[in-house]
C-alpha positions in Angstrom: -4.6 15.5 15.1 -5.1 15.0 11.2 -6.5 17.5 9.7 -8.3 14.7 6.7 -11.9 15.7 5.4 -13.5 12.3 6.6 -16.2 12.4 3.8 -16.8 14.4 0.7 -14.9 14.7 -2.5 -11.8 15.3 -1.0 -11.9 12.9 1.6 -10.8 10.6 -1.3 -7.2 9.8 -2.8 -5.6 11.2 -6.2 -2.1 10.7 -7.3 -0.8 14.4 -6.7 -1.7 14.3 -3.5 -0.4 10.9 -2.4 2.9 9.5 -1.0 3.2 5.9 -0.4 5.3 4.3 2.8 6.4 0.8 2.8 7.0 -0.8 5.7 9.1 -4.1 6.5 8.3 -6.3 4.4 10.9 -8.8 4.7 11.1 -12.9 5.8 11.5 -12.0 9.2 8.2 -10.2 9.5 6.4 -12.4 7.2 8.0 -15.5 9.4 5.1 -14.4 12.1 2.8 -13.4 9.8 -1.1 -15.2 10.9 -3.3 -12.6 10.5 -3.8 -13.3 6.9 -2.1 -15.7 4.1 0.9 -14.7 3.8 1.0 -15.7 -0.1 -2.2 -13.1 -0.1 -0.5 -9.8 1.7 2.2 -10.3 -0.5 0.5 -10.5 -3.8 -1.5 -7.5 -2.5 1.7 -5.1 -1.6 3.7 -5.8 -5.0 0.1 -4.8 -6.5 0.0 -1.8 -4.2 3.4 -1.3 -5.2 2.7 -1.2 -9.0 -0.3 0.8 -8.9 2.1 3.7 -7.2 4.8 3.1 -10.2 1.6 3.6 -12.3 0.8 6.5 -11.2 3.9 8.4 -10.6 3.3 8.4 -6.9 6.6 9.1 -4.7 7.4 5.4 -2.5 9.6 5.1 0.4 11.2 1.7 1.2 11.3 0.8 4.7 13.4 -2.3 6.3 14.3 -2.8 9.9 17.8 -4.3 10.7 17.9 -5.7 7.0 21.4 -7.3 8.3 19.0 -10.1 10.6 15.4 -9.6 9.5 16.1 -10.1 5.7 16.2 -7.9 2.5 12.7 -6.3 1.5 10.9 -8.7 -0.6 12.5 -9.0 -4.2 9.3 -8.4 -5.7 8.7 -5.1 -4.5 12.5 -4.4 -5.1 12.0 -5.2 -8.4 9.2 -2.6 -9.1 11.7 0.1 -7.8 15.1 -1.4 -8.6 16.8 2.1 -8.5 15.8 2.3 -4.8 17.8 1.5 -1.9 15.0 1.0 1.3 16.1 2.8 4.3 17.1 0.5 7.1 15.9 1.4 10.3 16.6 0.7 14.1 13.8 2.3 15.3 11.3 0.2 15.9 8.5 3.2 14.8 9.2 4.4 11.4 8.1 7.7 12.1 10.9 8.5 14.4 13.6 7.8 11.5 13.9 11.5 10.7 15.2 10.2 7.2 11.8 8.8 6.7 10.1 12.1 8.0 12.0 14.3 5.9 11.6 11.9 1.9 7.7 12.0 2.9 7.8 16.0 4.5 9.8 16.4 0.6 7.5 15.4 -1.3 5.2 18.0 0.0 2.3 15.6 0.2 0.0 15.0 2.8 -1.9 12.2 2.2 0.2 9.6 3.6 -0.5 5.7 2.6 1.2 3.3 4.7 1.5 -0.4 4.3 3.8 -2.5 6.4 4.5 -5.9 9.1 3.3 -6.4 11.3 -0.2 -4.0 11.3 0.2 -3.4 15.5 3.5 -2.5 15.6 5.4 -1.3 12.6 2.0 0.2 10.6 0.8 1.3 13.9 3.0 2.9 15.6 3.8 5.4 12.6 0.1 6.0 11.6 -1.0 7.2 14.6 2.4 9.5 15.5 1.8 11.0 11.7 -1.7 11.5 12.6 -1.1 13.8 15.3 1.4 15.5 13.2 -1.4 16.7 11.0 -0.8 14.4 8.3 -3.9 12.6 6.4 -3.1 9.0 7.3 -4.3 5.7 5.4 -3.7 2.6 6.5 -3.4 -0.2 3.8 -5.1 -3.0 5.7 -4.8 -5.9 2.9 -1.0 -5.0 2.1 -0.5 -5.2 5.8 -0.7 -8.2 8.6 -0.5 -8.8 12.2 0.9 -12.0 14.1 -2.6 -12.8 14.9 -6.1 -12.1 13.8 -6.8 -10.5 16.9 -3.6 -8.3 16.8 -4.0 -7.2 13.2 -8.1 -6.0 14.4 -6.6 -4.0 17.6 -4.4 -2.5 15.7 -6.8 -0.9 12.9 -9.5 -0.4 15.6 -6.6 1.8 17.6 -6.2 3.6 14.4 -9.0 4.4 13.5 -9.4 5.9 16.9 -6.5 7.9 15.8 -8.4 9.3 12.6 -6.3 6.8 10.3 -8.7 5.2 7.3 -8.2 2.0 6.8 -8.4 1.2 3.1 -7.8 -1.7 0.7 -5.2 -1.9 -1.9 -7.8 -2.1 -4.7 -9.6 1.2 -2.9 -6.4 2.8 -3.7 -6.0 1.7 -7.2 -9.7 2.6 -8.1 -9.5 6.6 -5.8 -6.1 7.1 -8.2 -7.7 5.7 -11.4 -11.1 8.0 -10.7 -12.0 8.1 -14.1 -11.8 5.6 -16.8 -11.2 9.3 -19.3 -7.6 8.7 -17.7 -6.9 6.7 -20.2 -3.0 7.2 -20.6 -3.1 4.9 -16.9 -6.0 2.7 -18.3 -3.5 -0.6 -19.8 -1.4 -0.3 -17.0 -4.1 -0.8 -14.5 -5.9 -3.4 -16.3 -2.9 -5.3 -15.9 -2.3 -5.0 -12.7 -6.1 -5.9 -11.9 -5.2 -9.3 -14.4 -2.2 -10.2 -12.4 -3.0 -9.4 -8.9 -6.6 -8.6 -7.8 -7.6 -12.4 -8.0 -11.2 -13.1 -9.6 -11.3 -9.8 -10.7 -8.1 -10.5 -13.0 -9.7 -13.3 -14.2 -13.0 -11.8 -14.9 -11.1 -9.3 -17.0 -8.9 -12.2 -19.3 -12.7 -13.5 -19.6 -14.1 -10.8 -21.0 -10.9 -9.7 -23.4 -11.1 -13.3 -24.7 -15.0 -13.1 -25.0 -13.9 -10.0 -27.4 -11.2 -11.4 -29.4 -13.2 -14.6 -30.4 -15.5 -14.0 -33.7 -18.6 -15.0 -33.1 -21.5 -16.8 -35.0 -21.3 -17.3 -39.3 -19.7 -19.9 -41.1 
């Protein structure tokens, strides 16, 4: 099973020891998409997406039978435009040994998976790299079921598994850690301004708030 601390320091995410999978997100998948909006899961992946370009950490591109199910969204594309996804016919991800073997490379063992739908495709690979010994997080926002009940089975089965489930802006904030980091800090901002909703707009608030002069004549 995985061998993840489940509290404590180092039960917590940092860049070195992360590697990011990416699974499926294409129009086919997001075609059945009703667990969430789909407008939301996808502004919440490309945010996941940059955050990982931010902070160095290796991503693997999934797709399942691009040739019918649709190219992987153009906007995560775009954030790693010298990637080609691999395109499965395995249904699990896991058991594309090409997928196995860019994650086993990287030498990482805190695995983060996002992918379509959550009881199938994020599933099905979560819970096989559990048992492998791998520390498995499941991206719950960046990820969505065909229905609201499918999408809840599926984290409750992995959590049985000893996946955490986690939220894209939980990711973010474990890699950020410390606001010291400051070589990451304008980066992050602006992905917090562009895709973590209220928050973003909290944050072009309170820079206009300090660019306006206040008071005298």
């Amino acid at each position: 099973m995985s061998t993840q601390n489940k509290a404590g320091l180092d039960a917590l995410l940092t860049p070195e020891e992360s590697v990011l999978v990416l699974i499926d997100h294409q129009p086919f998948q997001i075609a059945n998409l009703n667990s969430h909006e789909p407008t939301m899961v996808i502004n919440n992946v490309v945010g996941l997406s940059k955050a990982a370009k931010v902070f160095d950490v290796p991503t693997i591109l999934t797709t399942v039978i691009e040739e019918r199910g649709g190219l992987i969204l153009q906007q995560i594309q775009d954030v790693f435009p010298e990637q080609k996804p691999i395109n499965r016919t395995f249904v699990n991800t896991w058991q594309d040994q090409r997928v196995v073997d860019a994650v086993k490379a990287t030498g990482r063992k805190k695995l983060i998976l996002a992918g379509l739908w959550t009881e199938v495709c994020l599933a099905m690979p979560a819970i096989q790299a559990a048992g492998e010994g791998f520390e498995v997080y499941a991206v719950t926002d960046a990820s969505g079921g065909a229905s609201v009940e499918t999408h809840d089975m599926a984290v409750r089965r992995m959590v049985q598994a000893g996946v955490v489930p986690i939220t894209w802006v939980a990711v973010l904030a474990e890699w950020q850690r410390d606001w010291a980091r400051e070589e990451t800090v304008p980066a992050v901002a602006e992905i917090q301004a562009q895709h973590a909703g209220a928050s973003g707009v909290a944050y072009a608030w309170e820079q206009q708030l300090l660019a306006t002069p206040t008071g005298g004549a």
